[in-house]
C-alpha positions in Angstrom: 0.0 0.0 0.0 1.4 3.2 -1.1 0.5 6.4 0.4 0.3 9.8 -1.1 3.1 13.0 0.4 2.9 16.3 -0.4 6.6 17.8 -0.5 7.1 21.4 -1.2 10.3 22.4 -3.0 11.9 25.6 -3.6 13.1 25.6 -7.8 16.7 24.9 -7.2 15.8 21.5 -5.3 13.0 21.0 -7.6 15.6 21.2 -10.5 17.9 19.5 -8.7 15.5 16.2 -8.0 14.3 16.7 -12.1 17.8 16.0 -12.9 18.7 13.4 -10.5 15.4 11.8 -12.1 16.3 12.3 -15.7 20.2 11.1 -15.1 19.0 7.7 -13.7 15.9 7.5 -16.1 13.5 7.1 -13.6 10.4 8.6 -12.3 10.9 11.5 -9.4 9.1 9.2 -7.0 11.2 6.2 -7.5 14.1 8.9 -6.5 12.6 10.3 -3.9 12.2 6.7 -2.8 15.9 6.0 -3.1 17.1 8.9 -1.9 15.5 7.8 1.3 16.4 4.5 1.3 20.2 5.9 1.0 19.6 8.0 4.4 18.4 5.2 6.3 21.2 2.7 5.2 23.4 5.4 6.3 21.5 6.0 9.5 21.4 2.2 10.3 25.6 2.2 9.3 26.3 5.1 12.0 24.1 3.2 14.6 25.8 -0.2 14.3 29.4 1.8 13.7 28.2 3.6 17.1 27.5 0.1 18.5 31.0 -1.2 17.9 32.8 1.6 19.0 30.8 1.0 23.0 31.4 -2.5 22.5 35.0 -2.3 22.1 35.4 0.1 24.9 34.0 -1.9 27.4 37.2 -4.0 27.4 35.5 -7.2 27.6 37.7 -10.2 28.5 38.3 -12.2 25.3 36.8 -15.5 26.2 38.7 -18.5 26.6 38.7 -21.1 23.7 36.1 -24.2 23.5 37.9 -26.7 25.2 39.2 -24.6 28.3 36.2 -23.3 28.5 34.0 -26.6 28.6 37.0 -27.9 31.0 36.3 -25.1 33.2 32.4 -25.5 33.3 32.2 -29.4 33.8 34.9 -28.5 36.6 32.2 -25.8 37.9 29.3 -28.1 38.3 31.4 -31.5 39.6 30.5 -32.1 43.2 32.7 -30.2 45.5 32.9 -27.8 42.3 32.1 -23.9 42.3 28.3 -23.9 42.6 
């Protein structure tokens, strides 16, 4: 389902959206679409960059590998283990 906005444009950007339009042979609306598409991708990029850049400075300790670490939980839970 499509829904119908009304955008008002000053003549450069109206010109300026005609010719983005006519250099990709497409209709104003599909740029319009695409044009927003392209800010959200780029929204989404910053949040995830964002994400990574609290992740890695919250100096998590790397984890050990699988078999110390399943050595150390079957150790945990033995009896007389750490419960």
């Amino acid at each position: 389902m499509t829904n119908r906005l009304d955008v008002r444009l000053d003549v450069e950007h109206r010109r300026r959206l005609e010719e983005l339009a006519q250099e990709k042979g497409a209709a104003i609306s599909d740029v319009v679409r695409s044009l927003i598409d392209g800010a959200y991708e780029d929204i989404l990029r910053s949040r995830c960059k964002e994400a990574v850049e609290r992740l890695i400075g919250l100096n998590v300790e790397e984890p050990p590998d699988p078999d110390t670490l399943s050595r150390e939980l079957e150790a945990a839970h033995e009896p007389g283990g750490l419960h």
